[in-house]
Every structure is written in C-alpha cells, then in structure tokens.
C-alpha positions in Angstrom: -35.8 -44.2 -5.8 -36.5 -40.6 -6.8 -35.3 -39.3 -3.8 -32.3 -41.6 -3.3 -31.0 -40.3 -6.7 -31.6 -36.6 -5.7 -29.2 -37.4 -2.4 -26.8 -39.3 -4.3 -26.6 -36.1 -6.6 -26.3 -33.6 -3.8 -23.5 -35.4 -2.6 -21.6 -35.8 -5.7 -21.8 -31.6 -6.4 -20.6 -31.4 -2.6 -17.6 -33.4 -3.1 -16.9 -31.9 -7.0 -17.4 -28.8 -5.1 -14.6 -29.6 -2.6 -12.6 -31.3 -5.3 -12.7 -27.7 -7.2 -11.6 -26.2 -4.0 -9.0 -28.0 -3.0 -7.8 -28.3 -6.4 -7.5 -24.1 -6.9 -5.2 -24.4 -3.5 -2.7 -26.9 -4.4 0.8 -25.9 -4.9 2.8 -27.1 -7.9 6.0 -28.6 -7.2 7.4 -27.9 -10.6 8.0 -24.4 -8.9 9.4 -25.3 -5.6 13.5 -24.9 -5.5 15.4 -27.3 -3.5 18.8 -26.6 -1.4 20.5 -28.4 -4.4 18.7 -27.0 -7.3 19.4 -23.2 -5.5 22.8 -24.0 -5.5 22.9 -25.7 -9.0 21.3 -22.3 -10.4 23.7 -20.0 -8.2 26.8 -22.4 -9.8 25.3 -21.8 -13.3 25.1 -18.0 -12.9 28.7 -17.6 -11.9 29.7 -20.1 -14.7 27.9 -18.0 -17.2 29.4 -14.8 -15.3 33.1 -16.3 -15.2 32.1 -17.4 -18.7 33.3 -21.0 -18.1 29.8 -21.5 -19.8 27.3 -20.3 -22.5 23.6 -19.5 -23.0 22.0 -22.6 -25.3 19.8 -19.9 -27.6 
C-alpha cells in the first residue's frame, strides 16, 4: 500500500509538473487583435485625429 501511494504521488508531481509547464506557455487571448478589432482601433484613431470623437478621461 506504501508503495502504491508513493507511485500514485510521483505521478501526480509529474503531471502538476507538466500542468505548471504548460500553463507558463499559454498565450492569452485577451491580447490577440483580430482583422476587425485592428480595423475598429485604426477607425478610432482617425476619429479621435479628425476629432469626430473624444478621449472618455
């Protein structure tokens, strides 16, 4: 039983070990522009430019 729970262990600090890995490489999609949001940012930089718009401060 002893040993069983040492494997059972190892195994779980392999896969937190992974986990911790794979967790440090993902990429947040909160900062990944789209064709339409690059566009919807470029239209609200000429509005502000052409001030047909504001700044919200």
């Amino acid at each position: 039983m002893e040993k069983e729970t040492k494997q059972i262990l190892d195994k779980l600090e392999g896969i937190k070990t992974d986990l911790d890995y794979i967790k440090s490489h993902m990429t947040d999609v909160d900062f990944i522009l789209t064709e339409d949001d690059f566009e919807a940012l470029e239209e609200a930089r000429n509005n502000l430019k052409e001030r047909k718009t504001k700044r919200l401060n």
